[in-house]
C-alpha positions as CSV (number, residue, x, y, z in Angstrom):
1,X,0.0,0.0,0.0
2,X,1.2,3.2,-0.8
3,X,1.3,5.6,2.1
4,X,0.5,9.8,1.7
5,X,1.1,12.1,4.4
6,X,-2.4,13.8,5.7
7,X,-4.5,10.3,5.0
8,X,-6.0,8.5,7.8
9,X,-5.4,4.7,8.8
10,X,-6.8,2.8,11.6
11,X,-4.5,1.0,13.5
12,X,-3.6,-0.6,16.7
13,X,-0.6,0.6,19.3
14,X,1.9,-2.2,19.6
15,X,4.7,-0.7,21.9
16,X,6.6,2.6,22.0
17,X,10.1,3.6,21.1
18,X,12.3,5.5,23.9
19,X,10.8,8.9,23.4
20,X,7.6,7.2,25.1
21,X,5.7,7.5,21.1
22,X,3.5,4.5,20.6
23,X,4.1,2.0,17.9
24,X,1.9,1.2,15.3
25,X,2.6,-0.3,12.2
26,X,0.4,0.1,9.0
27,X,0.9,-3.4,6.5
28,X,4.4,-3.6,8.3
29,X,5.5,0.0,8.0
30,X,6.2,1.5,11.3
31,X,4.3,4.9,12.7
32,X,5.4,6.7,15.5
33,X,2.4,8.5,17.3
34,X,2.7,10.7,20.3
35,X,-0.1,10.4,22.9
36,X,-0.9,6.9,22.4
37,X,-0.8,4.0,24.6
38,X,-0.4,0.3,23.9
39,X,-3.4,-1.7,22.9
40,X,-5.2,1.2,22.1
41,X,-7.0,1.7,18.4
42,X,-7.2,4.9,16.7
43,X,-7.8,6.7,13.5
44,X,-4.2,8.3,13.0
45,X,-3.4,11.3,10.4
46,X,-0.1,10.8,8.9
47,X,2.2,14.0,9.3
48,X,5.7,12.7,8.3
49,X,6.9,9.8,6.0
50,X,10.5,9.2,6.2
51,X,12.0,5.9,3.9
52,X,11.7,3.6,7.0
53,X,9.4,4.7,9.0
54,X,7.0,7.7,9.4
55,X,5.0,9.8,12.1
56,X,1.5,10.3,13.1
57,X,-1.3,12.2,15.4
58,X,-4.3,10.6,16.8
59,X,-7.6,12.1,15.0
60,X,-9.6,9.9,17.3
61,X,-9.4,7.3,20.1
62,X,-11.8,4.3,19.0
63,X,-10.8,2.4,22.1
64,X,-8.9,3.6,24.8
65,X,-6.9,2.5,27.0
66,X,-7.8,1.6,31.0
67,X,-4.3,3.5,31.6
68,X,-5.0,6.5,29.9
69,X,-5.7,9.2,31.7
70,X,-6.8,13.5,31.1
71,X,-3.1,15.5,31.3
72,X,-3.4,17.7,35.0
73,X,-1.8,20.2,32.3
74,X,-3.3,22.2,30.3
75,X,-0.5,22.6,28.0
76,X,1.6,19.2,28.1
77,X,1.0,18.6,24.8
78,X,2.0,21.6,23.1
79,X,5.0,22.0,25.5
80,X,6.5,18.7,25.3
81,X,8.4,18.6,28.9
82,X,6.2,16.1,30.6
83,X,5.5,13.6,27.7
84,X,3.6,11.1,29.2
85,X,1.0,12.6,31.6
86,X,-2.0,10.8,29.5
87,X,-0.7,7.6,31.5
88,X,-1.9,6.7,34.8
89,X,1.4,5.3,37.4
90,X,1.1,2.0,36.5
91,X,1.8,2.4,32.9
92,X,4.7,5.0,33.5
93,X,6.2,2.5,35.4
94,X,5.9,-0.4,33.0
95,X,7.1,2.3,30.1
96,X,10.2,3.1,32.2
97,X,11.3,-0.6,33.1
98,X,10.5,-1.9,29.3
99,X,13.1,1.2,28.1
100,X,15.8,-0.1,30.3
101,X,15.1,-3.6,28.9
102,X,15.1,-2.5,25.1
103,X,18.3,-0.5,25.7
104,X,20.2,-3.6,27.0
105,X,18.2,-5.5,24.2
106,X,19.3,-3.4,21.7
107,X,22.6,-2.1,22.7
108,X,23.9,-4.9,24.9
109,X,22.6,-8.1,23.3
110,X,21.9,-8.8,27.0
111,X,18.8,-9.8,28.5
112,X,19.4,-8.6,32.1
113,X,16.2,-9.2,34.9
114,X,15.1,-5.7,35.7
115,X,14.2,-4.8,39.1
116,X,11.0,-3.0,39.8
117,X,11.2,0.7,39.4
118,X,11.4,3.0,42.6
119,X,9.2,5.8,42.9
120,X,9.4,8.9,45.7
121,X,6.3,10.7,46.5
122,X,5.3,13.3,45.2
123,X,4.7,12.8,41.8
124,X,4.3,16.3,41.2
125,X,5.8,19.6,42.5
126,X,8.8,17.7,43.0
127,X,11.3,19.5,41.0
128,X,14.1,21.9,42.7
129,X,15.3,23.6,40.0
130,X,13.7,25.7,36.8
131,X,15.1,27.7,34.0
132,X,12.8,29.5,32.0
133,X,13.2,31.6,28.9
134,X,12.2,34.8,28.5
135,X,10.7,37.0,25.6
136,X,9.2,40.0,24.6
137,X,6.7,39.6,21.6
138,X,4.3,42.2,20.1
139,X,4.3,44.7,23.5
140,X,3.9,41.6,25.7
141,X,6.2,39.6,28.1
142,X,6.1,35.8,27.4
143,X,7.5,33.2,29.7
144,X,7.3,29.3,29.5
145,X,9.1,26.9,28.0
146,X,9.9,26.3,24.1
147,X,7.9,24.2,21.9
148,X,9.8,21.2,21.0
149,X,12.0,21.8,18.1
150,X,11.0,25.6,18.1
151,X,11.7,29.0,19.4
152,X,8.1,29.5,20.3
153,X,7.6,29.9,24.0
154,X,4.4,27.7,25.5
155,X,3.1,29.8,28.3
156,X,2.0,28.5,31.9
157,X,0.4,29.8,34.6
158,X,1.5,26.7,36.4
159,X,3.9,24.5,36.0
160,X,2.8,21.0,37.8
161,X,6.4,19.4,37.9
162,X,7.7,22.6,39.3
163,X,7.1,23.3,43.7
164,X,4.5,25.8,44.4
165,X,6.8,28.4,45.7
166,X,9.1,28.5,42.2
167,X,5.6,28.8,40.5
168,X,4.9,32.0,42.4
169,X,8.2,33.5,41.9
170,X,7.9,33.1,38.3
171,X,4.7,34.3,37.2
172,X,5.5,37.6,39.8
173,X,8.8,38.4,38.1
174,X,6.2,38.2,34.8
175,X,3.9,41.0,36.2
176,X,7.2,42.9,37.5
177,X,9.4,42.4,33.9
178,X,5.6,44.4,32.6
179,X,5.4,46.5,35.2
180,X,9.1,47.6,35.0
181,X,10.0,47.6,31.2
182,X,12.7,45.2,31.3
183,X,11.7,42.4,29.6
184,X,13.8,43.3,27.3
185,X,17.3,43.1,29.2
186,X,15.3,39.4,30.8
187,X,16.8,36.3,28.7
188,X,16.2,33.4,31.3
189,X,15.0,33.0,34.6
190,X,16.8,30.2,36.7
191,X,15.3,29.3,40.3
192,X,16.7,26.6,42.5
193,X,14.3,25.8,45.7
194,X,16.5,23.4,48.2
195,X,12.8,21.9,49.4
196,X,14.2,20.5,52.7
197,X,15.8,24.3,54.0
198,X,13.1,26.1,52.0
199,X,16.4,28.1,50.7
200,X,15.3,29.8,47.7
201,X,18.1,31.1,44.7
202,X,16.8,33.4,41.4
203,X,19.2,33.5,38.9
204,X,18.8,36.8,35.8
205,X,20.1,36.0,33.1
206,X,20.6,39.2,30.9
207,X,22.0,41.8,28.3
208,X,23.3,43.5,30.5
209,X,23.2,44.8,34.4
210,X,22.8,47.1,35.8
211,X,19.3,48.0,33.4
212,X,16.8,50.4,33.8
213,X,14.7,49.9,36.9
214,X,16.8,46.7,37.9
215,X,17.5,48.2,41.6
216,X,13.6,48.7,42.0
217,X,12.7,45.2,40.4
218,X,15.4,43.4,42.8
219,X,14.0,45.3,46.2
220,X,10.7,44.5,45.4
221,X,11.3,40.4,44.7
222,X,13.2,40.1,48.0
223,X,11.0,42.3,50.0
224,X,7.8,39.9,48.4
225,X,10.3,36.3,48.7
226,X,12.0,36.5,52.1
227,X,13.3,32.9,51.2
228,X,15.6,33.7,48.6
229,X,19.2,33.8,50.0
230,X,20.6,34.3,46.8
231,X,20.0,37.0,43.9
232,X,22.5,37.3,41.2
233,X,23.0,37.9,37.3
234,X,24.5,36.7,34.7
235,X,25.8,39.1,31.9
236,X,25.2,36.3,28.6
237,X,25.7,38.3,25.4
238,X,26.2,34.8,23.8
239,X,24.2,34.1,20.5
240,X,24.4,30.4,21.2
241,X,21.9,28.3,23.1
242,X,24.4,28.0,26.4
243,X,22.6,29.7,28.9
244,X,24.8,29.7,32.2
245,X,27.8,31.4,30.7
246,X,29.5,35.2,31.5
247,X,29.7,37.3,34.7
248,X,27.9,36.6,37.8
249,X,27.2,39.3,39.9
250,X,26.3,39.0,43.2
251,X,22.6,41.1,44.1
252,X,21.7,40.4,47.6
253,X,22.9,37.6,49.8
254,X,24.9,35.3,49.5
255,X,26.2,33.3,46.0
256,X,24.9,29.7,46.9
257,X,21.6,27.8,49.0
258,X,21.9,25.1,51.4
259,X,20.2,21.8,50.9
260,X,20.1,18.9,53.4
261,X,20.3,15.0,51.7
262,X,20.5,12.1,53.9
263,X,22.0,13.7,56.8
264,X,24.3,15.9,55.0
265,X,24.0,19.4,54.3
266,X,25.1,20.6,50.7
267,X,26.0,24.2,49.2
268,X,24.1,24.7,45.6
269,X,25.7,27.7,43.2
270,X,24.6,28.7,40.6
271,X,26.4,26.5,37.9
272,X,26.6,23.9,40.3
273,X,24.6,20.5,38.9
274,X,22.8,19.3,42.1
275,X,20.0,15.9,41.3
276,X,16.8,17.7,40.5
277,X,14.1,15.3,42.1
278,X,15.1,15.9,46.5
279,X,12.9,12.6,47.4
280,X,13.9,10.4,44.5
281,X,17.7,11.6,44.8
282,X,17.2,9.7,48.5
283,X,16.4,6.6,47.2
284,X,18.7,6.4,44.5
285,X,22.0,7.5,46.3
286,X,21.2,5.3,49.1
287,X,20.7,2.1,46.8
288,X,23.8,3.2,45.0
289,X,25.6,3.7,48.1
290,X,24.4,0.3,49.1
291,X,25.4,-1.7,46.4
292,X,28.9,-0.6,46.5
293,X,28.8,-2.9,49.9
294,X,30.4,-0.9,52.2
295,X,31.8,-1.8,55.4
296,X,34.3,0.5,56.8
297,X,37.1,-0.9,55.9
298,X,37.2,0.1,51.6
299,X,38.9,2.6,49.4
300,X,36.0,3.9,47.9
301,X,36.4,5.7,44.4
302,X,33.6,8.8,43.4
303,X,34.3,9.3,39.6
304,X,32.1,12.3,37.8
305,X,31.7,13.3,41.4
306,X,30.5,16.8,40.9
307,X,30.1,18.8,44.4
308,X,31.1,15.6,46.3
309,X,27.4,14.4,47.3
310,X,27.6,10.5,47.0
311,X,31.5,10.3,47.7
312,X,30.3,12.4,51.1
313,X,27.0,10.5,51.9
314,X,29.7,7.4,51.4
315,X,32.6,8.4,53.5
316,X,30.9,7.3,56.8
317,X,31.0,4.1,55.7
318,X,34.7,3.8,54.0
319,X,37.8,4.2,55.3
320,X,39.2,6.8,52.2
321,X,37.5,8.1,49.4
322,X,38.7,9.6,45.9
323,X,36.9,12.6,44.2
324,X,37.4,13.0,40.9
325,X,35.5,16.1,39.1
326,X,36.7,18.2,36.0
327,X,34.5,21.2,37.3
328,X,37.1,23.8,39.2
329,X,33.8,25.2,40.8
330,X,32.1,22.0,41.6
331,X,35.5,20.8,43.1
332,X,35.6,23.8,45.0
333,X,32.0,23.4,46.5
334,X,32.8,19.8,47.2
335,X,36.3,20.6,49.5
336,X,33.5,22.9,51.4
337,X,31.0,20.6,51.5
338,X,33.1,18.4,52.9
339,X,34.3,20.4,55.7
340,X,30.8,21.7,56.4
341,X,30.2,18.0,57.2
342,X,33.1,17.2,58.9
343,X,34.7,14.3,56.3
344,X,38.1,14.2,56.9
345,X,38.7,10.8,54.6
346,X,37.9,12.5,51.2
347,X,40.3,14.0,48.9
348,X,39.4,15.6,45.8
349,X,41.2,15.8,42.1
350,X,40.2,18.1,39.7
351,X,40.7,16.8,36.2
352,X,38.4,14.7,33.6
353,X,37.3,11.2,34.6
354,X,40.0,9.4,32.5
355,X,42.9,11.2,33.4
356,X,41.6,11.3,37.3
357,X,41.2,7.5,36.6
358,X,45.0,7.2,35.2
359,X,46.2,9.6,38.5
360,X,44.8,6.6,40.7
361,X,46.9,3.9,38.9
362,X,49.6,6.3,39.0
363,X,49.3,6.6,43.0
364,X,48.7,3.2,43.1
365,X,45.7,3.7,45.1
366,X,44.2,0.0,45.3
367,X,40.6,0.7,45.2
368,X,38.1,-2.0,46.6
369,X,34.7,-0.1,45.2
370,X,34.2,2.5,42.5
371,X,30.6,5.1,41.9
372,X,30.6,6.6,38.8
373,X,28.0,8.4,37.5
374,X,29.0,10.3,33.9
375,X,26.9,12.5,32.1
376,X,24.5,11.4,29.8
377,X,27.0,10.7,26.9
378,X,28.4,7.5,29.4
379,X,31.9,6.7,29.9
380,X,34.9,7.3,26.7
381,X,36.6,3.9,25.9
382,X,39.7,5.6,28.2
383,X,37.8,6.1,30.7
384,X,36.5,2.7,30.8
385,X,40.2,1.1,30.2
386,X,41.6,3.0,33.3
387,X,38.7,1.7,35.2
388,X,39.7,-1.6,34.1
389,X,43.1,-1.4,35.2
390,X,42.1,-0.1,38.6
391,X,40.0,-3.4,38.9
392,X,37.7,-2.1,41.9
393,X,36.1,-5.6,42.9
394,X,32.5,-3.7,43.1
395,X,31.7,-1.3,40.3
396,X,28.2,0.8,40.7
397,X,27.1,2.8,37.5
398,X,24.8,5.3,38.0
399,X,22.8,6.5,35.0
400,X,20.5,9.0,33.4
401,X,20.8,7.2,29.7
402,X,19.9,3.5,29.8
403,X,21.2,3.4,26.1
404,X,24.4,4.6,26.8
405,X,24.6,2.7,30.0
406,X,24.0,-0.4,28.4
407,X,26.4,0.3,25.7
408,X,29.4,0.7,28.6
409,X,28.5,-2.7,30.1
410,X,28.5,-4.5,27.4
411,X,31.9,-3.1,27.4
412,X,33.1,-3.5,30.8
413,X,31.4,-7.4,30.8
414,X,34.1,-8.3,27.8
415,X,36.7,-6.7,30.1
416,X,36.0,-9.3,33.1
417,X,33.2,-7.7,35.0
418,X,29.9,-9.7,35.6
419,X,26.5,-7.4,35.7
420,X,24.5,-8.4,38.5
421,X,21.7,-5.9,39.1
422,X,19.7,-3.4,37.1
423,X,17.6,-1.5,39.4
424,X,15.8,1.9,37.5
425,X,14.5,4.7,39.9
426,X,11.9,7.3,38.7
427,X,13.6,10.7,39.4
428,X,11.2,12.6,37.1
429,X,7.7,11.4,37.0
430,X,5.7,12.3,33.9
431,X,8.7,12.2,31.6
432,X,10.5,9.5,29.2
433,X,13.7,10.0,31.6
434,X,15.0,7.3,33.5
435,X,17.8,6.9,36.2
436,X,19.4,3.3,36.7
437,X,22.1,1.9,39.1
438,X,24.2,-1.2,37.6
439,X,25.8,-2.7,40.0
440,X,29.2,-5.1,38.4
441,X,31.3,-7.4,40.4
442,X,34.5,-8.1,39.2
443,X,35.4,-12.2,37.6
444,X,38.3,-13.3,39.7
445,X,40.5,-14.0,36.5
């Protein structure tokens, strides 16, 4: 059958691919339609054909699914952030562990058992950290978020991911960029809101500072939000997309928050990556912390370990542990943190993951378990050499890309370690993103 783009098929949802699209396939050629969940038959509208494969909307549901559910959002579809609110828990859950699976399927040839997903409460309003673009169109201040694939900005008046109190923040600073006439200086808006202190930190992002009115705007905000303990600006006169980049200058209090995780307390700056979900984060550096089987006695070794978090959280139950961090400022927050906690039996190096790896074979450091936790691009082949050579007996991954995880141990199980759990964690509910601790022991050879 020949296929047209704008025609109208019937079909039935088999599956979906990673981006959380269900599957449906139209005399064996493949449709990817957002919105739809397995099982369920609809009339969909063609609106792409590639050579392979093409994409699709749903004109209408003939039978839906007992796991769909109405969006709490008003605008989830046009935004695109939380792309699978029109499923109910249960499904979410079972999307989430079947990714994992497909991503050790597919890029692993491995058919690991997958452990059933953790979930923190809440589901919503658990988010500590927003950035949020700015724009002044036709006489009016927009704020939201952009349109997949666009520079159109979606509007909110609440964002259901984001806590209550960064919510109210935002849509003021709206009324006050109007009131003020500075919209125009405005690029982004970042708040962070450490939920346990109730610290709060707003972030400009601008032209230039000082602008017009700036003194009255900034008075006003902390005058209204007592719990911000940090105002500042960033001069970004980049034409790029990278946001955080160019001169921070210091408004009113100090340049970081204070957060509190699992006993420890934390500073959070600016640039500074900190997990995003508070309650999930719990679970998931406790399971990781737990699977590197400490008892005191180890040489534990924190690679990609940012402001020092786990490696911290850890070194109560270790005997040394290694930092390794190619962030100067994330280093520097992690020496702090450390003493703010009182760890004595963590040192830090300040270099990329594989030449901090090659530093520890250097020292000859004899490591007994290893966290590492890379960005979402995994581990280079270096990297994963000098972690070979430095043959930590336990070896915890910590991921936020199962298809890049899976692709590292495949990897690291031809270089004689054996994969014995795959446990996923749901740090943001709503979404297609998925966090997973793999945890490797090493094959006596």
């Amino acid at each position: 059958m020949l296929m047209e783009k704008n025609e109208t098929y019937t079909a039935t949802c088999e599956g979906y691919n990673e981006d959380g699209a269900g599957v449906v396939k139209i005399d064996g050629f493949v449709i990817f339609v957002n919105g739809l969940i397995e099982h369920e038959t609809a009339e969909i509208g063609i609106t792409k054909l590639k050579k392979n494969y093409g994409y699709g909307r749903i004109v209408r549901l003939i039978t839906p699914s007992e796991h769909r559910v109405t969006p709490v959002c008003p605008v989830a579809k046009p935004c695109g952030g939380c792309q699978l609110q029109h499923m109910d828990d249960a499904e979410q859950r079972r999307f989430k562990m079947e990714k994992v699976r497909m991503c050790f399927r597919a890029n692993a040839d491995m058919e690991p058992e997958i452990l059933p997903i953790l979930k923190a409460e809440p589901y919503e309003n658990y988010r500590n950290k927003v950035q949020i673009p700015v724009q002044f169109n036709k006489g009016k201040v927009e704020m939201g978020f952009y349109q997949n694939h666009t520079n159109r900005i979606v509007e909110f008046d609440t964002c259901h991911v984001q806590s209550k109190l960064s919510n109210e923040i935002s849509a003021y600073l709206k009324q006050q960029f109007a009131r003020f006439s500075c919209a125009k200086q405005i690029r982004h808006v970042l708040i962070k809101h450490a939920h346990r202190t109730g610290e709060v930190m707003v972030v400009l992002i601008v032209r230039n500072y000082p602008f017009e009115n700036s003194e009255k705007l900034t008075k006003q905000l902390c005058e209204k939000y007592p719990q911000i303990k940090s105002l500042s600006a960033i001069i970004n006169r980049r034409e790029d997309n990278v946001i955080l980049d160019g001169k921070e200058v210091l408004i009113s209090g100090r340049p970081y928050i204070e957060e509190t995780l699992l006993g420890c307390r934390f500073r959070i700056s600016a640039r500074s990556f900190y997990q995003i979900n508070p309650y999930a984060t719990e679970i998931l550096y406790s399971k990781a912390i737990e699977a590197a089987g400490l008892t005191g006695r180890e040489t534990l070794i924190d690679l990609y370990c940012g402001t020092g978090t786990m490696g911290i959280i850890g070194a109560s139950k270790a005997k040394k542990v290694y930092g390794i961090e190619i962030v100067p400022d994330a280093v520097k927050d992690a020496k702090i943190n450390a003493e703010i906690n009182g760890v004595n039996n963590i040192d830090f190096f300040c270099m990329d993951a594989s030449k901090g790896a090659q530093a520890i074979i250097r020292s000859k450091i004899k490591a007994d378990a290893m966290i590492i936790d890379p960005p979402r691009k995994g581990c280079s082949r270096d990297t994963i050499d000098a972690i070979v050579k430095i043959a930590p007996q336990r070896l915890v991954y910590v991921s936020c890309d199962p298809a890049t995880l899976a692709r590292d141990v495949k990897i690291l199980s031809e270089e004689g370690y054996q994969l014995c759990s795959v446990q996923p964690v749901d740090m943001f509910p709503h979404t297609t993103h998925v966090e997973t601790i793999v945890l490797l022991q090493k094959l006596n050879s």
